[in-house]
N, CA, C and O atoms as a GROMACS GRO file, in nm:
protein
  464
    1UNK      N    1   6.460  -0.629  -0.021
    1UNK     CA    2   6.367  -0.696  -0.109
    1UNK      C    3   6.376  -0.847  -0.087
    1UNK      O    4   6.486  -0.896  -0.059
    2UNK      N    5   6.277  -0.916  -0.098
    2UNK     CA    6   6.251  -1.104  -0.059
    2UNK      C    7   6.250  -1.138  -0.183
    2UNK      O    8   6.165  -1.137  -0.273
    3UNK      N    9   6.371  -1.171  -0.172
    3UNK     CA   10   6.413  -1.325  -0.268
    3UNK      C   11   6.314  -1.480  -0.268
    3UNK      O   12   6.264  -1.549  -0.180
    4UNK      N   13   6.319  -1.485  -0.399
    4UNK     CA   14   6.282  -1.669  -0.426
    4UNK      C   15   6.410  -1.717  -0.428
    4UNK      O   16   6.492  -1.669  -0.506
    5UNK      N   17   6.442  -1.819  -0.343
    5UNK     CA   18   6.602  -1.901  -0.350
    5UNK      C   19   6.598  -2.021  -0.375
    5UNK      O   20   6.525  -2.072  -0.290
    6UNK      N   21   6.646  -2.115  -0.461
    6UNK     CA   22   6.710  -2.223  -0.497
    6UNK      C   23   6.826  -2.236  -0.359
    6UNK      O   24   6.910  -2.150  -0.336
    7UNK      N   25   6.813  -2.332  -0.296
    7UNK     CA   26   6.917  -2.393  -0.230
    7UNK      C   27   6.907  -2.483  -0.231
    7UNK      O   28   6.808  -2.552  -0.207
    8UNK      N   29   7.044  -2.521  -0.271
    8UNK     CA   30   7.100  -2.667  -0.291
    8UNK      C   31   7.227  -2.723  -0.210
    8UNK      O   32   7.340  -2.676  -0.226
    9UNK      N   33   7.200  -2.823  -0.123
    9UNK     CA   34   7.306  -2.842   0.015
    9UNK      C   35   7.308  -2.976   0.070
    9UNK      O   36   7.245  -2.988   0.176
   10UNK      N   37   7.374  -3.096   0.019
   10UNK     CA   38   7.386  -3.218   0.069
   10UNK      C   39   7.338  -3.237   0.174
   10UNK      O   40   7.255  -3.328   0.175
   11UNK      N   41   7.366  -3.158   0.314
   11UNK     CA   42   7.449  -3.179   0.411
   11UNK      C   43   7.329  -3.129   0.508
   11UNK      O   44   7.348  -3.016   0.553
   12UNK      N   45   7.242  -3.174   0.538
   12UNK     CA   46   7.108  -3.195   0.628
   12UNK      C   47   7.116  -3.055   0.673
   12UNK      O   48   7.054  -2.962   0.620
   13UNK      N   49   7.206  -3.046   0.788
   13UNK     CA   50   7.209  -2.963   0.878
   13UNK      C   51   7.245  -2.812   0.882
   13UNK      O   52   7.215  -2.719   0.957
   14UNK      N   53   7.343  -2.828   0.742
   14UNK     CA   54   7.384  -2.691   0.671
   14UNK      C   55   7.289  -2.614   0.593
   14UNK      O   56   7.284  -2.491   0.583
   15UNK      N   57   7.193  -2.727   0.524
   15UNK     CA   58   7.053  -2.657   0.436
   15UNK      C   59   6.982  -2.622   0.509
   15UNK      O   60   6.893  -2.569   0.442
   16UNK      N   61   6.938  -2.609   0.679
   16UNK     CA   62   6.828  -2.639   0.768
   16UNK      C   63   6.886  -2.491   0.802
   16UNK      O   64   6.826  -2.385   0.783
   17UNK      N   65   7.029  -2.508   0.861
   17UNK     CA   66   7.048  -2.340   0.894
   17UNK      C   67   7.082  -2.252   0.836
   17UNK      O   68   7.126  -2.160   0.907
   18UNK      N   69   7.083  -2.233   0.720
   18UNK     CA   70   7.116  -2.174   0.569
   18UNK      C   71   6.943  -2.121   0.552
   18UNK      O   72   6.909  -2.005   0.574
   19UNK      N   73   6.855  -2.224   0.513
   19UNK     CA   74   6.728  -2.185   0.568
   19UNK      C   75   6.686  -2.157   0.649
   19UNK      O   76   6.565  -2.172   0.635
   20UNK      N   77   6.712  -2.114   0.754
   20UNK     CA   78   6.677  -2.010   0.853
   20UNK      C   79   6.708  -1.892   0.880
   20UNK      O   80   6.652  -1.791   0.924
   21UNK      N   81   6.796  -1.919   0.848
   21UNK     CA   82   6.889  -1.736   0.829
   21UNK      C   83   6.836  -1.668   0.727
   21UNK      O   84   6.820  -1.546   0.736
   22UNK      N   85   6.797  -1.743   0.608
   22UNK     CA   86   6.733  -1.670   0.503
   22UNK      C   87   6.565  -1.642   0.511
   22UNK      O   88   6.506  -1.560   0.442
   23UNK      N   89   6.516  -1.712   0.592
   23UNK     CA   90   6.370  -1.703   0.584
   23UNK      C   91   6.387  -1.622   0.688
   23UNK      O   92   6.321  -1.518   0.686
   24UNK      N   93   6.481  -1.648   0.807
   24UNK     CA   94   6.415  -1.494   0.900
   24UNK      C   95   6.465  -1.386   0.798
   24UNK      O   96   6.363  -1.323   0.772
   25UNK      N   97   6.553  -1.339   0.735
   25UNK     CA   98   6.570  -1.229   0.636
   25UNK      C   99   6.449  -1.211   0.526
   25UNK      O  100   6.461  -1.160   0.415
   26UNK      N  101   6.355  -1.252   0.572
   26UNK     CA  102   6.206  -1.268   0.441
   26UNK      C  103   6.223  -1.314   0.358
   26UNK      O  104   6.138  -1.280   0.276
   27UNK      N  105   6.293  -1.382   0.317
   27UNK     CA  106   6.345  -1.464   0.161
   27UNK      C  107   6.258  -1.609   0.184
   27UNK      O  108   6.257  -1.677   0.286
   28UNK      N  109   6.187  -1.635   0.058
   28UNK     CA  110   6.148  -1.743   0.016
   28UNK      C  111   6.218  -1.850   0.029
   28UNK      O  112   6.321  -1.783   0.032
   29UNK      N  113   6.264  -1.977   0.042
   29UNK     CA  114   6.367  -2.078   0.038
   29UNK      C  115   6.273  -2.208  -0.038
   29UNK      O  116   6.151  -2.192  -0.027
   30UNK      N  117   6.305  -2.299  -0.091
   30UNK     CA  118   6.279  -2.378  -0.186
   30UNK      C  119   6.415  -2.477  -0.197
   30UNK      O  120   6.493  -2.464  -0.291
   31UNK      N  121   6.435  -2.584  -0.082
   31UNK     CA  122   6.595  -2.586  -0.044
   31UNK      C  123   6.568  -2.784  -0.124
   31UNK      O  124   6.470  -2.858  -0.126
   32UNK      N  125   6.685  -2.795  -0.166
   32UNK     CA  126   6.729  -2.936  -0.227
   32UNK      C  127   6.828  -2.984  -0.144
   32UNK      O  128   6.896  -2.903  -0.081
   33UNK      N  129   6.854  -3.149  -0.128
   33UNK     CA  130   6.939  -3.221  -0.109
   33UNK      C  131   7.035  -3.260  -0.239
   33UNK      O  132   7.138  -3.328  -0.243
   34UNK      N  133   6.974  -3.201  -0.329
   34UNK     CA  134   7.040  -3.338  -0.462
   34UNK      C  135   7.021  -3.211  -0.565
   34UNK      O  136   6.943  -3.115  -0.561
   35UNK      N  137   7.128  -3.250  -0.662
   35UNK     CA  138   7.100  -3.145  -0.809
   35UNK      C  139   6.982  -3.211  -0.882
   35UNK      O  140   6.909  -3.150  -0.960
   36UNK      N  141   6.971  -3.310  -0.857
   36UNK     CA  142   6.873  -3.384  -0.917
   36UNK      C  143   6.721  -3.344  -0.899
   36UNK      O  144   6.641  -3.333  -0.992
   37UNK      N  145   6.698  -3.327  -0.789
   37UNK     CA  146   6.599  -3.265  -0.691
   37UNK      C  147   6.574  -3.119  -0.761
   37UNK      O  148   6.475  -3.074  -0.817
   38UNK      N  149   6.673  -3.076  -0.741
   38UNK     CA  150   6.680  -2.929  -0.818
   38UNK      C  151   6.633  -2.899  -0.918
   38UNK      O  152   6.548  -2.811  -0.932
   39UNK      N  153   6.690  -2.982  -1.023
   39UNK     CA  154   6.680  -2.970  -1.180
   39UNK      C  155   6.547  -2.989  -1.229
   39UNK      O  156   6.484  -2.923  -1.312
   40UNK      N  157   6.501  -3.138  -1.133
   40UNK     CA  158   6.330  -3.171  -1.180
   40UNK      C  159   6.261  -3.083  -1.127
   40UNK      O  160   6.145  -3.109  -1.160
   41UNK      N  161   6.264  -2.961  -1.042
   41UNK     CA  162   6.171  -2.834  -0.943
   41UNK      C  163   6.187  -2.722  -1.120
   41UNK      O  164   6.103  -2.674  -1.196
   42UNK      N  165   6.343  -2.722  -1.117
   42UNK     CA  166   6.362  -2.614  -1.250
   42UNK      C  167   6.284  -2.654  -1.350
   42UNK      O  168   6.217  -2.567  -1.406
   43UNK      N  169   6.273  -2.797  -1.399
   43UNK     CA  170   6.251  -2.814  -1.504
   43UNK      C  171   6.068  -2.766  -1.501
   43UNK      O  172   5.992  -2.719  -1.586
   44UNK      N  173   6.061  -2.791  -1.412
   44UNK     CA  174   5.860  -2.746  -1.395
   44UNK      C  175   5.840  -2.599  -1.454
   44UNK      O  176   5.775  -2.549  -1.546
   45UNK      N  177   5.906  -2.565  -1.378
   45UNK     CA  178   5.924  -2.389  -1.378
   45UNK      C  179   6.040  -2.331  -1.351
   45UNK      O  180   6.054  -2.324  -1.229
   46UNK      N  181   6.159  -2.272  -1.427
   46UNK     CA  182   6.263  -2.254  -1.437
   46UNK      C  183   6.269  -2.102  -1.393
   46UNK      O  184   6.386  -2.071  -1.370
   47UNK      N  185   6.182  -2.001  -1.374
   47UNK     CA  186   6.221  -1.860  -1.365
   47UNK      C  187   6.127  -1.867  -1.231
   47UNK      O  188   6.066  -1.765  -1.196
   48UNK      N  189   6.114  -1.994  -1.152
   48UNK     CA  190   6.060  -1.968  -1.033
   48UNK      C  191   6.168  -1.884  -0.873
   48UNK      O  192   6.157  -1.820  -0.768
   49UNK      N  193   6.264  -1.949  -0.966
   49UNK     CA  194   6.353  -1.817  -0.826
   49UNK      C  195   6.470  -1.677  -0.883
   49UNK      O  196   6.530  -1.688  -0.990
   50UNK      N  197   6.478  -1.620  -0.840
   50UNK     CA  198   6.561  -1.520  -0.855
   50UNK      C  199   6.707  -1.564  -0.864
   50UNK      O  200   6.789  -1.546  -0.954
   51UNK      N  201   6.719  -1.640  -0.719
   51UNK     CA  202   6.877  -1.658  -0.671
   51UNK      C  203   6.871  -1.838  -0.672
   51UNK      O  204   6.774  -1.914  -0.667
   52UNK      N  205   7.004  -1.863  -0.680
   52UNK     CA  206   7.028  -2.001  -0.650
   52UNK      C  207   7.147  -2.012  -0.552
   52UNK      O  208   7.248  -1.961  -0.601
   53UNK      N  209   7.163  -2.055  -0.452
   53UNK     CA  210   7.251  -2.101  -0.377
   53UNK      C  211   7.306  -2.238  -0.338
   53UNK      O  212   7.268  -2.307  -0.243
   54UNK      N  213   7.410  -2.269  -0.435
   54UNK     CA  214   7.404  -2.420  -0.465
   54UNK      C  215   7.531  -2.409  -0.398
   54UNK      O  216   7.599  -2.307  -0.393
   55UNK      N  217   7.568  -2.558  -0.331
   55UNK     CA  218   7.687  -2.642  -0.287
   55UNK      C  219   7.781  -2.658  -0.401
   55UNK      O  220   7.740  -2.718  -0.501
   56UNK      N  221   7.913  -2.607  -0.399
   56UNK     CA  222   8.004  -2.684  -0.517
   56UNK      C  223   8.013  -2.839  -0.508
   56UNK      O  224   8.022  -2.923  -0.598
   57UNK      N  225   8.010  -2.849  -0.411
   57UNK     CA  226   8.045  -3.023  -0.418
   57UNK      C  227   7.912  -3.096  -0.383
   57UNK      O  228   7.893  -3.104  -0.262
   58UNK      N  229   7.815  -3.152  -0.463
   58UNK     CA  230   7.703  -3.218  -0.474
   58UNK      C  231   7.742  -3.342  -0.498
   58UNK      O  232   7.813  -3.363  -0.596
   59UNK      N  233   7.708  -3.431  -0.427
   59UNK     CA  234   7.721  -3.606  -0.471
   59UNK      C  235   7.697  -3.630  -0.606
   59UNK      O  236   7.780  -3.688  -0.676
   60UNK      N  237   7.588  -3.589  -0.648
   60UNK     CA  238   7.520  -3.670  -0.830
   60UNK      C  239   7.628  -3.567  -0.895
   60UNK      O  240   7.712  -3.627  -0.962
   61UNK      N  241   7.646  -3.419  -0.890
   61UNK     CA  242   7.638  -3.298  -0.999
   61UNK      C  243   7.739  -3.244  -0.933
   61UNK      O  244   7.736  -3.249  -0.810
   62UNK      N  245   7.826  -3.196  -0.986
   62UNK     CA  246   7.892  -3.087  -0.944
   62UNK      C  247   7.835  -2.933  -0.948
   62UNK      O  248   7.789  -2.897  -1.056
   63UNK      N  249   7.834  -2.833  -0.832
   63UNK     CA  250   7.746  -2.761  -0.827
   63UNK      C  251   7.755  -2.623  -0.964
   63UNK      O  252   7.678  -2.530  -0.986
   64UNK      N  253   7.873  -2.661  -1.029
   64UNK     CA  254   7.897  -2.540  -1.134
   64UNK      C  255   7.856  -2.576  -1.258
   64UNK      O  256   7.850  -2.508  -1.360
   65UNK      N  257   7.818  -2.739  -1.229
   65UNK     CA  258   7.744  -2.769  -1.334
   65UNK      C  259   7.588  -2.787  -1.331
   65UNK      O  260   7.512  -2.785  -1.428
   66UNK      N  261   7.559  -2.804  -1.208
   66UNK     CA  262   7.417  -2.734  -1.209
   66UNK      C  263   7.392  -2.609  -1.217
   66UNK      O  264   7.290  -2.560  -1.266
   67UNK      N  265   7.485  -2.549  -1.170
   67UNK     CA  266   7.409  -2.406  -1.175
   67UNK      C  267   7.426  -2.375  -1.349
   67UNK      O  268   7.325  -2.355  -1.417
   68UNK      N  269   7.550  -2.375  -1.404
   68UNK     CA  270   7.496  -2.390  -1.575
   68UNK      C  271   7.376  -2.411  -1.628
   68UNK      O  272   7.316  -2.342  -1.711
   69UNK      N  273   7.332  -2.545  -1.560
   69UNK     CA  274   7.224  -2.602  -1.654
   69UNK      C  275   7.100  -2.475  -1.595
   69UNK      O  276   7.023  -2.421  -1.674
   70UNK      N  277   7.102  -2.451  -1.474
   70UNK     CA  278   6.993  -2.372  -1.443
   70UNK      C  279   6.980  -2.248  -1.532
   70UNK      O  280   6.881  -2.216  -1.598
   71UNK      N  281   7.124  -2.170  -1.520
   71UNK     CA  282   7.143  -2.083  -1.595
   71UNK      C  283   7.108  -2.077  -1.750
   71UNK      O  284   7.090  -1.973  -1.812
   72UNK      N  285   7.102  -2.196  -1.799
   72UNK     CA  286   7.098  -2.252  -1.960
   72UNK      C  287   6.892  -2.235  -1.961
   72UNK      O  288   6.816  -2.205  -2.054
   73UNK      N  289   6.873  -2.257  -1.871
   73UNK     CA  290   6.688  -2.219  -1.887
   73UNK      C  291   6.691  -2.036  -1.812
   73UNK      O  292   6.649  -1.947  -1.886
   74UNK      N  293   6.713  -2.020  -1.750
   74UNK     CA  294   6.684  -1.917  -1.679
   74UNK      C  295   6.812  -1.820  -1.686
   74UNK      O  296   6.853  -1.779  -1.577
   75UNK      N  297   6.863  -1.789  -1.772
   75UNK     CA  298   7.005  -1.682  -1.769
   75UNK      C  299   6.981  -1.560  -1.666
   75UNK      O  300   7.075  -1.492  -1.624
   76UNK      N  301   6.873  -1.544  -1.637
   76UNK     CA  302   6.905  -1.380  -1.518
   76UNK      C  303   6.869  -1.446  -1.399
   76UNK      O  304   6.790  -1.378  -1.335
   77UNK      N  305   6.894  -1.542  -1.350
   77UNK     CA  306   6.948  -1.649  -1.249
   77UNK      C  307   7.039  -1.594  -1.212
   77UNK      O  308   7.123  -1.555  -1.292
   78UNK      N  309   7.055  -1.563  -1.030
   78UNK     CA  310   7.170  -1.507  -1.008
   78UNK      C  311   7.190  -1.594  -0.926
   78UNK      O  312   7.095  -1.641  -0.862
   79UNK      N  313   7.349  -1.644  -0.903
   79UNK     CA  314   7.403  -1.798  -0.820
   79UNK      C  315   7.492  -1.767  -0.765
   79UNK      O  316   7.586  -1.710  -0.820
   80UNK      N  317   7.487  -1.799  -0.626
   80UNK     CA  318   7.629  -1.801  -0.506
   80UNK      C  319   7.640  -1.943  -0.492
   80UNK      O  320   7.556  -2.014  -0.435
   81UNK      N  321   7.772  -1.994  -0.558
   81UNK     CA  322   7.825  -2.142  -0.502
   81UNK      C  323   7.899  -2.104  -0.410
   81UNK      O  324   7.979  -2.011  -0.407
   82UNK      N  325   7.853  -2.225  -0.288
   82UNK     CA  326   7.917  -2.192  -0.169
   82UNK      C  327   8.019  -2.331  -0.161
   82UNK      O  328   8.002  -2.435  -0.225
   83UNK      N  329   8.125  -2.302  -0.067
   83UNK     CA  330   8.218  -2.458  -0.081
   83UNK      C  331   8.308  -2.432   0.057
   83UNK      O  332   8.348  -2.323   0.098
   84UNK      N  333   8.329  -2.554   0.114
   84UNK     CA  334   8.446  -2.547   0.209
   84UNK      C  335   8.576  -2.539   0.160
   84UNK      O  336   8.674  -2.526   0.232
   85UNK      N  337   8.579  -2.548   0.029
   85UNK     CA  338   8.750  -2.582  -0.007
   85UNK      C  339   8.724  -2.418  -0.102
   85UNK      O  340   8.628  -2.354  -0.146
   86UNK      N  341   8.897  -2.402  -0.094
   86UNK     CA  342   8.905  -2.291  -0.192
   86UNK      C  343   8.871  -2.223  -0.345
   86UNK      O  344   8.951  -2.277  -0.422
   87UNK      N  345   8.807  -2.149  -0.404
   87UNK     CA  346   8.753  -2.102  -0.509
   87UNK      C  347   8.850  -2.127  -0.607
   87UNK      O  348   8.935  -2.048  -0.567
   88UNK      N  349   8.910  -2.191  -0.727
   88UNK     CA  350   8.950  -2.228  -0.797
   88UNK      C  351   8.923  -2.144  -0.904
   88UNK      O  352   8.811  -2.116  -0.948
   89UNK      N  353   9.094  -2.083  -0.967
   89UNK     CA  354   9.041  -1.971  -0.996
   89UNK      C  355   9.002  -1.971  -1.190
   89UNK      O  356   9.082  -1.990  -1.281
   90UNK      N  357   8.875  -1.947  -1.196
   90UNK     CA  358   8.826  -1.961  -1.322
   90UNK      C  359   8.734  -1.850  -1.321
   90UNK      O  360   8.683  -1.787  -1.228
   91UNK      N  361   8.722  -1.840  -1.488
   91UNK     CA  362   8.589  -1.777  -1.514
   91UNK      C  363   8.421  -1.812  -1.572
   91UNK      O  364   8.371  -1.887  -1.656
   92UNK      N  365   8.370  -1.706  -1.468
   92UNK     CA  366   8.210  -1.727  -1.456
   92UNK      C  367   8.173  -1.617  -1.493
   92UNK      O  368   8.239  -1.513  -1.489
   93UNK      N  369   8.034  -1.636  -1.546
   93UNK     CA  370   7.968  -1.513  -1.557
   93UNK      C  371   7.957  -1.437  -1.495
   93UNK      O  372   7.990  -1.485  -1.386
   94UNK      N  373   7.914  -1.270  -1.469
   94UNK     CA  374   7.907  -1.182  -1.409
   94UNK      C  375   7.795  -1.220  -1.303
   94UNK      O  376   7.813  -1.183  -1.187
   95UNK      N  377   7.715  -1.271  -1.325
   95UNK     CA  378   7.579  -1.344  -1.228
   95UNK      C  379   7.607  -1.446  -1.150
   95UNK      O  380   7.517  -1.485  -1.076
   96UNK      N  381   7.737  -1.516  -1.148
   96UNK     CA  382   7.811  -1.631  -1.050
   96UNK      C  383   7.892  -1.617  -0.966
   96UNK      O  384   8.011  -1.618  -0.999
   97UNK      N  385   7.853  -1.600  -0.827
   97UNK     CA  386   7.986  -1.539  -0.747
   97UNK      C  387   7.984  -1.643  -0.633
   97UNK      O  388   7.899  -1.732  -0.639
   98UNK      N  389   8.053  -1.640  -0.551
   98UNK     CA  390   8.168  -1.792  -0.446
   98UNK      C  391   8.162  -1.755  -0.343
   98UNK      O  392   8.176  -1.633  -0.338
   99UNK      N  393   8.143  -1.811  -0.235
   99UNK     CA  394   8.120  -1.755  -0.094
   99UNK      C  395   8.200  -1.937  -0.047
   99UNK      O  396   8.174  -2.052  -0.083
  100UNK      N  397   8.308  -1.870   0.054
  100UNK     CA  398   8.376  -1.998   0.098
  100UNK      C  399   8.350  -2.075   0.248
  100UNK      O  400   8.439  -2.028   0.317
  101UNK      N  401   8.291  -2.147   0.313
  101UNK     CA  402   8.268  -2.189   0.383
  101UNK      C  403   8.335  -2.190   0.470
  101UNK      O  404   8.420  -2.258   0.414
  102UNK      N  405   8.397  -2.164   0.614
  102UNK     CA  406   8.230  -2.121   0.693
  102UNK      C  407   8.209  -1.995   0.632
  102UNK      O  408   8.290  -1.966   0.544
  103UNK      N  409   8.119  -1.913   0.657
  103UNK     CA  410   8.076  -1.782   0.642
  103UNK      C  411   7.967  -1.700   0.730
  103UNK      O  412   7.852  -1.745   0.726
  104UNK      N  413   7.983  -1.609   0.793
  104UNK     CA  414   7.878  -1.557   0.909
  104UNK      C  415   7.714  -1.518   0.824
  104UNK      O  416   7.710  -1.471   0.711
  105UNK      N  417   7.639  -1.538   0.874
  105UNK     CA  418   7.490  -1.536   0.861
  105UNK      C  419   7.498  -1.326   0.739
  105UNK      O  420   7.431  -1.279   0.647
  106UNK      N  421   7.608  -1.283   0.815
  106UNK     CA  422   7.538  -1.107   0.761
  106UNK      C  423   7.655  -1.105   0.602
  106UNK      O  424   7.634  -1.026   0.510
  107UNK      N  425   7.776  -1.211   0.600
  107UNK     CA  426   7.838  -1.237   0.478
  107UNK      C  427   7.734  -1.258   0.405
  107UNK      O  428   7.696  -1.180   0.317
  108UNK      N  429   7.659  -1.405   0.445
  108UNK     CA  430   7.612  -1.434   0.326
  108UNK      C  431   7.442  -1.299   0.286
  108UNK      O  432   7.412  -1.276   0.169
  109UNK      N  433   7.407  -1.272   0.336
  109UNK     CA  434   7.276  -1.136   0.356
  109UNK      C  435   7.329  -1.081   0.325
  109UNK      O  436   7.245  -1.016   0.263
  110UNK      N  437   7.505  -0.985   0.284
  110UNK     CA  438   7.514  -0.867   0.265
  110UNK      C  439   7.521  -0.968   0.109
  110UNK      O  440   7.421  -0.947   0.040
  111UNK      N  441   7.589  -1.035   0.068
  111UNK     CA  442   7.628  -1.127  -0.116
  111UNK      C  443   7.471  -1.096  -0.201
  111UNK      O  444   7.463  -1.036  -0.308
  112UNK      N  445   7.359  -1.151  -0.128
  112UNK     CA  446   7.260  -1.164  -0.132
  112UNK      C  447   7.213  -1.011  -0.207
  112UNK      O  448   7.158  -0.982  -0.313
  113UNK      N  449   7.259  -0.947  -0.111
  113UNK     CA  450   7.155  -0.781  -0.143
  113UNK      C  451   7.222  -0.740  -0.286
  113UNK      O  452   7.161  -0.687  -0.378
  114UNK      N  453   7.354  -0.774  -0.286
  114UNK     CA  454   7.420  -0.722  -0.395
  114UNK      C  455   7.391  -0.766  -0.585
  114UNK      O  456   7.492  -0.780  -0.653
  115UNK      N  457   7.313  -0.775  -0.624
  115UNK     CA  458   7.267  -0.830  -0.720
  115UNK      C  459   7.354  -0.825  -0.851
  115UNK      O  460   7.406  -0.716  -0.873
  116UNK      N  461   7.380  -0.928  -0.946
  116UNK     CA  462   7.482  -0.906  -1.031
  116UNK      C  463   7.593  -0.842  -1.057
  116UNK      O  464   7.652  -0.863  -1.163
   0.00000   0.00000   0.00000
């Protein structure tokens, strides 16, 4: 099934092939540099994507705090924060799960299929 995705990814080159892997998988992409970027797309229309795939470490936002706020309009928002550094171990909702950087193209497609 084709996803609407929120991606959110500082890092030029990581959002470019992150979006590609997902659009050849038929998924919609709707990709940000900035939480900021993000938040003003949500704030238009907040139940415009299914999934969000946000960066933990965002320059303006930290990415667990964007994805909150997304979550705070849109609760059946389902979010993979992705990060190069290790998952720090806390609790998230059942709809928030961690994918650690690097990760192969069929990791992140199989996270994807798995829904809540």
């Amino acid at each position: 099934m084709a996803l609407r995705i929120l991606l959110v990814e500082d890092q030029p080159a990581v959002g470019q092939l992150l979006e590609r892997i997902l659009v050849r998988d038929h998924h919609h992409v709707d990709r940000f540099v900035s939480a900021a970027d993000a938040l003003a797309a949500a704030a238009l229309a907040p139940h415009s994507w299914d999934t969000a795939i946000i960066d933990l470490t965002l320059p303006d936002l930290a990415g667990d705090q964007l994805a909150g706020r997304l979550l705070s309009a849109n609760p059946a928002l389902q979010v993979l924060l992705i990060s190069g550094f290790p998952e720090e171990a806390s609790s998230r909702p059942p709809n928030v799960r961690f994918l650690q950087k690097p990760f192969s193209p069929s990791r992140l497609l199989e996270l994807l299929a798995v829904r809540g």
